[in-house]
FIKOLZA-1660 file (N, C-alpha, C; in steps of 0.1 Angstrom, whole numbers, plus 5000, padded with zeros to 4 digits):
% residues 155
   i   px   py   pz ch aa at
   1 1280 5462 4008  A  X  N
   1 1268 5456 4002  A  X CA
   1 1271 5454 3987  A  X  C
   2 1265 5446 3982  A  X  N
   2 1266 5437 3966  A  X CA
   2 1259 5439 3960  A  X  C
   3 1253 5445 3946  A  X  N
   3 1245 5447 3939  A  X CA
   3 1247 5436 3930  A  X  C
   4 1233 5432 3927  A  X  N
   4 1230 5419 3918  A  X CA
   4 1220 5423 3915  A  X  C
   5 1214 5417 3899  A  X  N
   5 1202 5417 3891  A  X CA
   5 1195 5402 3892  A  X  C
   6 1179 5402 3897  A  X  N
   6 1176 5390 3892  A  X CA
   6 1184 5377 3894  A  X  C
   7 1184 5379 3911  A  X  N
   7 1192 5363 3915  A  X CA
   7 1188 5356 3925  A  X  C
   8 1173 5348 3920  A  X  N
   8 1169 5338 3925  A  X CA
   8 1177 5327 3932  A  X  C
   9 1189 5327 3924  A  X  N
   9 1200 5321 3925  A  X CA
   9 1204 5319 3940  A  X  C
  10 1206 5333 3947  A  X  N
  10 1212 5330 3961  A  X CA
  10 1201 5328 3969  A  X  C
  11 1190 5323 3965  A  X  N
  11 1176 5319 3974  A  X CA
  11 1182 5305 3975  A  X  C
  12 1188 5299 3984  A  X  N
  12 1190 5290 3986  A  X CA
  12 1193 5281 4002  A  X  C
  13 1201 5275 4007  A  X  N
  13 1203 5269 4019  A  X CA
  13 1207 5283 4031  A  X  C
  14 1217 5288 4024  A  X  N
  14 1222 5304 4029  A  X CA
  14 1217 5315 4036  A  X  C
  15 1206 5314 4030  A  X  N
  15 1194 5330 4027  A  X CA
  15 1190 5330 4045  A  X  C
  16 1193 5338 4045  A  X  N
  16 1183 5343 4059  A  X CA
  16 1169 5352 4056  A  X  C
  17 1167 5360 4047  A  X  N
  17 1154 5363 4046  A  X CA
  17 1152 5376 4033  A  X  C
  18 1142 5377 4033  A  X  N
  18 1138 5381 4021  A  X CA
  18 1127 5397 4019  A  X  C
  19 1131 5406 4016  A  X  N
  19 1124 5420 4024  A  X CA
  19 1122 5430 4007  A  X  C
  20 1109 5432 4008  A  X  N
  20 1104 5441 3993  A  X CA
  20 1115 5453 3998  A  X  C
  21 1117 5460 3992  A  X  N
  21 1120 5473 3991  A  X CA
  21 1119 5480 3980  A  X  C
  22 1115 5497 3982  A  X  N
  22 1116 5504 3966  A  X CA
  22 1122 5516 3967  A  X  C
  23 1133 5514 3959  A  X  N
  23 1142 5527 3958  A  X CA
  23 1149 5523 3945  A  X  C
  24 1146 5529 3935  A  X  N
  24 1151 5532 3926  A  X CA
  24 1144 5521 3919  A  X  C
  25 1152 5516 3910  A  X  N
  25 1149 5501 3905  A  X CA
  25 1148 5489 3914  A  X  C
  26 1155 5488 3924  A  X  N
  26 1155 5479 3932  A  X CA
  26 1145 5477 3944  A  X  C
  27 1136 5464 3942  A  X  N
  27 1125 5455 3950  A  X CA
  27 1129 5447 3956  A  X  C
  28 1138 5439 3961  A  X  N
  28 1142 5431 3966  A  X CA
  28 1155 5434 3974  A  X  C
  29 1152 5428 3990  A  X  N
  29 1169 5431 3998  A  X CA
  29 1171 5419 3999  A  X  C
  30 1178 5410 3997  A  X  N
  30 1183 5391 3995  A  X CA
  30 1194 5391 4006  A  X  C
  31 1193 5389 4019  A  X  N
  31 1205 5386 4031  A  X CA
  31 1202 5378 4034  A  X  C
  32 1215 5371 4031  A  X  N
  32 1224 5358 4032  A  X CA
  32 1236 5359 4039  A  X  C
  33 1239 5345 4045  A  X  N
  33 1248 5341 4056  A  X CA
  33 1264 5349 4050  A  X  C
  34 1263 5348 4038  A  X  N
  34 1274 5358 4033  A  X CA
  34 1276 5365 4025  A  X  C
  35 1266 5382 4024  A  X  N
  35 1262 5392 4022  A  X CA
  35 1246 5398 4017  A  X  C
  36 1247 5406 4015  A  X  N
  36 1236 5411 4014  A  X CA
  36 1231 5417 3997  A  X  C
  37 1223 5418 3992  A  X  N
  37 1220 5416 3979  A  X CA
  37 1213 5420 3976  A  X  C
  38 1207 5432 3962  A  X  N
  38 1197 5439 3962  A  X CA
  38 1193 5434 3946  A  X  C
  39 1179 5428 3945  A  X  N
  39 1176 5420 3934  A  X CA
  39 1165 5436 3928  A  X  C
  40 1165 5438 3910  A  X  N
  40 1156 5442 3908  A  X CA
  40 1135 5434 3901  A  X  C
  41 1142 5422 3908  A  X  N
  41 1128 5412 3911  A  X CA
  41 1120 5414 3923  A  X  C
  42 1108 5415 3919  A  X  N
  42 1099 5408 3931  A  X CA
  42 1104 5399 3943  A  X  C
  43 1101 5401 3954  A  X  N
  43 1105 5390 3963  A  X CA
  43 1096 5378 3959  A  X  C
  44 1081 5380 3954  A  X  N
  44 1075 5368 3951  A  X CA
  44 1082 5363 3939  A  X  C
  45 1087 5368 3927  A  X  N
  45 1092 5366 3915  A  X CA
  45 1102 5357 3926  A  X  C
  46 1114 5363 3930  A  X  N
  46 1122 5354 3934  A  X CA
  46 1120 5341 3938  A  X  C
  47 1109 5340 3950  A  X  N
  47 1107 5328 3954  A  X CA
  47 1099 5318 3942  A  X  C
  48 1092 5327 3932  A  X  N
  48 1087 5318 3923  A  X CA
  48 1097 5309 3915  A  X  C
  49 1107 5318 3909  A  X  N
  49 1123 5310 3904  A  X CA
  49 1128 5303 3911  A  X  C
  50 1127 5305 3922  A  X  N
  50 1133 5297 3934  A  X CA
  50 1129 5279 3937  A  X  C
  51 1114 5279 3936  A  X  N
  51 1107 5270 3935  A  X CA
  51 1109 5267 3923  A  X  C
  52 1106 5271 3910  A  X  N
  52 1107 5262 3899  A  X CA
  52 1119 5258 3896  A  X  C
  53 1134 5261 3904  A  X  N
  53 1147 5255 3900  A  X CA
  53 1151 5241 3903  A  X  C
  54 1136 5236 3918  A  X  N
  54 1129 5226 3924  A  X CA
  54 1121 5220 3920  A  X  C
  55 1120 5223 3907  A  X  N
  55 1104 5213 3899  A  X CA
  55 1089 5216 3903  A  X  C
  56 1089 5231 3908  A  X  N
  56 1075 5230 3914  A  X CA
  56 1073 5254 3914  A  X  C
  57 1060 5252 3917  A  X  N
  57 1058 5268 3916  A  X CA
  57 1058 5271 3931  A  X  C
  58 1059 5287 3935  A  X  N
  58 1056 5292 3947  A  X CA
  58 1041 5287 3948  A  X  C
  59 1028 5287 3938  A  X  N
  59 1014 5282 3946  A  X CA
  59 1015 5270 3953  A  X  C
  60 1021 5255 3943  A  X  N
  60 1022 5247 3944  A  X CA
  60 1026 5245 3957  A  X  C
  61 1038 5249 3959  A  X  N
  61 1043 5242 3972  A  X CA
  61 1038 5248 3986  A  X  C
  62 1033 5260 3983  A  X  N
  62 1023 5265 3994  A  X CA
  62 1011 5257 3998  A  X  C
  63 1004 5254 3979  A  X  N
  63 0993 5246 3981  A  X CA
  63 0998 5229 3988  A  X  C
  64 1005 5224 3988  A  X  N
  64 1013 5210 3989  A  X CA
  64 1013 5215 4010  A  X  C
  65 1017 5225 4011  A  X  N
  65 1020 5220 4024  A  X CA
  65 1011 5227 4034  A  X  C
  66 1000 5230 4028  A  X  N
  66 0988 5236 4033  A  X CA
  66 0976 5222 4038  A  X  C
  67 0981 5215 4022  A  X  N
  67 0976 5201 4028  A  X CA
  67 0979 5188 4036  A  X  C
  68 0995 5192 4033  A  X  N
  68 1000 5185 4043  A  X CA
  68 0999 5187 4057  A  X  C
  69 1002 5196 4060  A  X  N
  69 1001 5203 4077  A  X CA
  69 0983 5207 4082  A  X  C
  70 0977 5215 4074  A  X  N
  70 0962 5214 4076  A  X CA
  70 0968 5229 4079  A  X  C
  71 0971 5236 4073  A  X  N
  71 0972 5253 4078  A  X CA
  71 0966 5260 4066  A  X  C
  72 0959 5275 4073  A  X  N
  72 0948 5276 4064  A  X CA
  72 0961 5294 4063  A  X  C
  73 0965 5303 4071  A  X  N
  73 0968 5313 4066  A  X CA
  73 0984 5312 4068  A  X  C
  74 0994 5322 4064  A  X  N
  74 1007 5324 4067  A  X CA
  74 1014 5312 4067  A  X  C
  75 1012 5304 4057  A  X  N
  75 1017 5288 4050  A  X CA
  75 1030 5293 4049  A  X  C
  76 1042 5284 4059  A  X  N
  76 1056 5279 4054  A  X CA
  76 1055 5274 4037  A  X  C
  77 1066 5284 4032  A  X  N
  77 1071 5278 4018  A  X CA
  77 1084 5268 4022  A  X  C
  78 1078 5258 4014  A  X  N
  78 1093 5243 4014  A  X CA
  78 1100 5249 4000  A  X  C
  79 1106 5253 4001  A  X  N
  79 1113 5257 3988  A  X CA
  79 1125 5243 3978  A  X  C
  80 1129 5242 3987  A  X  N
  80 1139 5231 3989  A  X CA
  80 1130 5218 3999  A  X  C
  81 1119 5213 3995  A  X  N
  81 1118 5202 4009  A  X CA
  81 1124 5197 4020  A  X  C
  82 1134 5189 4011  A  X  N
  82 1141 5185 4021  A  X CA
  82 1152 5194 4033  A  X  C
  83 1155 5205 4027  A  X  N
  83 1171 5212 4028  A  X CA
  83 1162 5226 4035  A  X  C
  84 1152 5237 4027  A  X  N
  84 1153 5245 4034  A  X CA
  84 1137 5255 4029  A  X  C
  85 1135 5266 4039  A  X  N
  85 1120 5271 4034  A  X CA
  85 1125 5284 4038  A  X  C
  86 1108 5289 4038  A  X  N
  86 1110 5304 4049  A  X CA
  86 1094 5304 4051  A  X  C
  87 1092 5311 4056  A  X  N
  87 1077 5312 4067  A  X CA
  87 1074 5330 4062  A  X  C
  88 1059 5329 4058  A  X  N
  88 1061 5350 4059  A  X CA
  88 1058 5353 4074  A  X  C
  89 1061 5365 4074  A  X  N
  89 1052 5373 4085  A  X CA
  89 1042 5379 4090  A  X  C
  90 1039 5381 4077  A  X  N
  90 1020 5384 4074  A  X CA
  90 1017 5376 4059  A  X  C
  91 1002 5379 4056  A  X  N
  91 0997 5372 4047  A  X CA
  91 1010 5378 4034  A  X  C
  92 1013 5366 4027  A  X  N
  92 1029 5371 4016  A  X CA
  92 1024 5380 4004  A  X  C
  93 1009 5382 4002  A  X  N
  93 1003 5392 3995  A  X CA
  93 1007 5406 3996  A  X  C
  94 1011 5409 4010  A  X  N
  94 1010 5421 4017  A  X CA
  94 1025 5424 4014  A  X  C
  95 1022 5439 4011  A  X  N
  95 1040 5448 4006  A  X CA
  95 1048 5443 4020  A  X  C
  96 1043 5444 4030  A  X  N
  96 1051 5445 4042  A  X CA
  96 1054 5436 4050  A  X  C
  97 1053 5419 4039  A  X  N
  97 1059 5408 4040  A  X CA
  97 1070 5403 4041  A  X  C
  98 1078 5403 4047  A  X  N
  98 1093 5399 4052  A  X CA
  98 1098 5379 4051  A  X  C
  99 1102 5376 4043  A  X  N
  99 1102 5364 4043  A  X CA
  99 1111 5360 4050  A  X  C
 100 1112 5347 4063  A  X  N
 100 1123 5346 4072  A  X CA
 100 1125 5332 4072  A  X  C
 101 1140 5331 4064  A  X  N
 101 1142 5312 4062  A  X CA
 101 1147 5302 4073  A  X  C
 102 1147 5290 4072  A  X  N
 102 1152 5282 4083  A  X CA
 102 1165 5286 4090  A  X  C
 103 1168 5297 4098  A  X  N
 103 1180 5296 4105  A  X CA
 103 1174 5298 4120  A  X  C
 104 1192 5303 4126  A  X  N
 104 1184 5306 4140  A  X CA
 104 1185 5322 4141  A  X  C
 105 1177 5323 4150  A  X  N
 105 1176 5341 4153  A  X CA
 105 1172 5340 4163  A  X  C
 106 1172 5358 4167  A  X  N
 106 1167 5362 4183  A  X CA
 106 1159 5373 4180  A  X  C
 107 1146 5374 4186  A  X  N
 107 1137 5383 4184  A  X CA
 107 1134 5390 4196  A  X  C
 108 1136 5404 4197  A  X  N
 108 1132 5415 4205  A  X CA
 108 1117 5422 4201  A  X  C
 109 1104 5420 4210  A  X  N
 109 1100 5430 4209  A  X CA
 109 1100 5445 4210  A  X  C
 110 1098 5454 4203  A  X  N
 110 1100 5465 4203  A  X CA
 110 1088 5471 4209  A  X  C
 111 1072 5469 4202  A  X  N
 111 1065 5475 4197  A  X CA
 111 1052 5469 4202  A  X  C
 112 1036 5472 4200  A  X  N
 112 1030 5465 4196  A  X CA
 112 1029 5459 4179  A  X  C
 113 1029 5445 4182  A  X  N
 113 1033 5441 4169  A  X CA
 113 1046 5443 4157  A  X  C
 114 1055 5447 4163  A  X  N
 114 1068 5450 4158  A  X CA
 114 1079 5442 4168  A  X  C
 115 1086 5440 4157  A  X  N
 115 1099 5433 4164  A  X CA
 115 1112 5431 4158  A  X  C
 116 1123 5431 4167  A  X  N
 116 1134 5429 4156  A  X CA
 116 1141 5416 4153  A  X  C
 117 1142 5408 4145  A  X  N
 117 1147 5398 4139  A  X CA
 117 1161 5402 4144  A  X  C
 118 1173 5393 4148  A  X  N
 118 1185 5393 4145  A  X CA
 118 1192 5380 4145  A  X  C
 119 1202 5381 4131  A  X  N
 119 1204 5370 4129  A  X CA
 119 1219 5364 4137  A  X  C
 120 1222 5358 4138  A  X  N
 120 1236 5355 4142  A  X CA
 120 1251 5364 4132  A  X  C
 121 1247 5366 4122  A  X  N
 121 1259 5373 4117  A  X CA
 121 1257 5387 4117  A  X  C
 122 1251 5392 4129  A  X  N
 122 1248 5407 4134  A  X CA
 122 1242 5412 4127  A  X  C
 123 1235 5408 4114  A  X  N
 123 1219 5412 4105  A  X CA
 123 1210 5414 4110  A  X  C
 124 1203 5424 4113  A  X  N
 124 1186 5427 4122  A  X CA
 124 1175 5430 4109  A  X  C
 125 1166 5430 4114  A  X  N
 125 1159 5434 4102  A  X CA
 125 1143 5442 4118  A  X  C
 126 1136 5448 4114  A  X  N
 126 1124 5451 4119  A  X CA
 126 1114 5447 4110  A  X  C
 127 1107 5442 4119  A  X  N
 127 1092 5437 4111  A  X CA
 127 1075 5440 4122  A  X  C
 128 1070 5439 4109  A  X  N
 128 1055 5440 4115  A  X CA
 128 1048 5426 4118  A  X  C
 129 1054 5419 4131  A  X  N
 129 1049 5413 4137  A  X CA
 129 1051 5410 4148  A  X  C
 130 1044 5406 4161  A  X  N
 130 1047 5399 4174  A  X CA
 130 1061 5389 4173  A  X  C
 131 1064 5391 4187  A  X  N
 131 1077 5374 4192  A  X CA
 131 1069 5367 4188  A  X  C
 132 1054 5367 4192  A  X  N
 132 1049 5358 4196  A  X CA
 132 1043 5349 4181  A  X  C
 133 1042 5358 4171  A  X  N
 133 1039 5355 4157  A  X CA
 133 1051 5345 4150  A  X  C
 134 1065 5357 4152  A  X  N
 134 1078 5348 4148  A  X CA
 134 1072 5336 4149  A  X  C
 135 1079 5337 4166  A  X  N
 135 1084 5323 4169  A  X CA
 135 1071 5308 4167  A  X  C
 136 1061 5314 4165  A  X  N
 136 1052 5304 4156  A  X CA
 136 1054 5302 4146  A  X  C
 137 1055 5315 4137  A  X  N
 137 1058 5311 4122  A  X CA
 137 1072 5296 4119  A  X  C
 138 1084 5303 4128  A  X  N
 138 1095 5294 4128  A  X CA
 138 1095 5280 4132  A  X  C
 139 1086 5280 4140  A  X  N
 139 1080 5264 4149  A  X CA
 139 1072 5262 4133  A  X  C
 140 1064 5265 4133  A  X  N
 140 1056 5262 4120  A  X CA
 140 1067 5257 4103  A  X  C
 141 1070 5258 4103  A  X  N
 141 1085 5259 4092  A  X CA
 141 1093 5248 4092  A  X  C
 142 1096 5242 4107  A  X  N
 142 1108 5235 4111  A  X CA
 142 1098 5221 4114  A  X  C
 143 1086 5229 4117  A  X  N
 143 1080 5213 4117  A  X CA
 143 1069 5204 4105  A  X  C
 144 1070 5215 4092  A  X  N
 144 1063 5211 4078  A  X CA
 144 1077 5209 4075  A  X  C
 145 1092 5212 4075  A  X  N
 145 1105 5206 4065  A  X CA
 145 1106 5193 4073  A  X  C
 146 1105 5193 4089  A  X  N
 146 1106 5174 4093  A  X CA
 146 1094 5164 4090  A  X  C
 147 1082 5172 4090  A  X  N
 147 1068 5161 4085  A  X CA
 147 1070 5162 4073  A  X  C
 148 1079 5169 4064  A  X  N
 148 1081 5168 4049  A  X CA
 148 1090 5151 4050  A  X  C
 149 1100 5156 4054  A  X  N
 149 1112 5145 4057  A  X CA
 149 1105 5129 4062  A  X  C
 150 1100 5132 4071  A  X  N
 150 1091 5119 4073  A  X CA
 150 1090 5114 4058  A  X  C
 151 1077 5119 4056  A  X  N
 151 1072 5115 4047  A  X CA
 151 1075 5109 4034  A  X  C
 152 1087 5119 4031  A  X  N
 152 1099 5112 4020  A  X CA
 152 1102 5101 4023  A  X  C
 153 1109 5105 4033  A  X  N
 153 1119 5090 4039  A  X CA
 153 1109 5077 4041  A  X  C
 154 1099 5079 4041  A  X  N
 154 1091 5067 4045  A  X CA
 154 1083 5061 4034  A  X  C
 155 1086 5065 4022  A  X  N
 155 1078 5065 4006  A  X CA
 155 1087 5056 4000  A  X  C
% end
């Protein structure tokens, strides 16, 4: 594992997802397609850098595709419009918000309401929500980045 300070930076095409943690100084677990990364930022701080390296804030683009899609809670962030987002798990207010970006994965329920994320490069994560939550969130995600795409492409 890689320790980094403050790197909005690898929030990018890469990222598989995005998880608060607190131990010591460090809030942020940042895994990505090639390694894992402990930020002493906010996960929301990140995504907010993240978005404005895109010309736009974490509200904005929440607010932007809340109107576009007509979704009222657990709004896909476009972070990247065209290229890439992440979806929360629960409302992204909440400590025990796990942010999970455009890739592919396989979800095991465990629990009521728990499940485990696993990504293709043998990365799991547990979270507090249903398959059945995921796999909406992810449908939800994949289909505000292509009605994003539309939209561009057709302007």
């Amino acid at each position: 594992m890689k320790d980094n300070k403050s790197n909005s930076e690898l929030i990018d095409s890469q990222t598989l997802m995005l998880e608060s943690v607190f131990k010591d100084k460090v809030k942020t677990r940042i895994v990505t397609t090639h390694g894992v990364y402990y930020s002493e930022e906010s996960t929301l701080n990140l995504l907010e850098d993240a978005c404005n390296r895109f010309a736009s804030t974490l509200e904005g683009r929440l607010k932007a595709t809340k109107k576009l899609m007509n979704y009222s809670v657990k709004t896909p962030l476009l972070i990247e419009p065209n290229h890439f987002g992440a979806f929360p798990t629960m409302s992204y207010t909440h400590v025990e918000c796990v942010w999970i970006f455009n890739h592919p994965f396989h979800v095991k329920e465990v629990g009521k309401r728990k499940s485990i994320i696993l990504f293709s490069n043998g990365i799991s994560v547990l979270v507090n929500a249903s398959k059945h939550v995921l796999l909406k969130q992810h449908q939800r995600l994949h289909t505000s980045l292509n009605i994003y795409g539309i939209h561009h492409r057709n302007k």
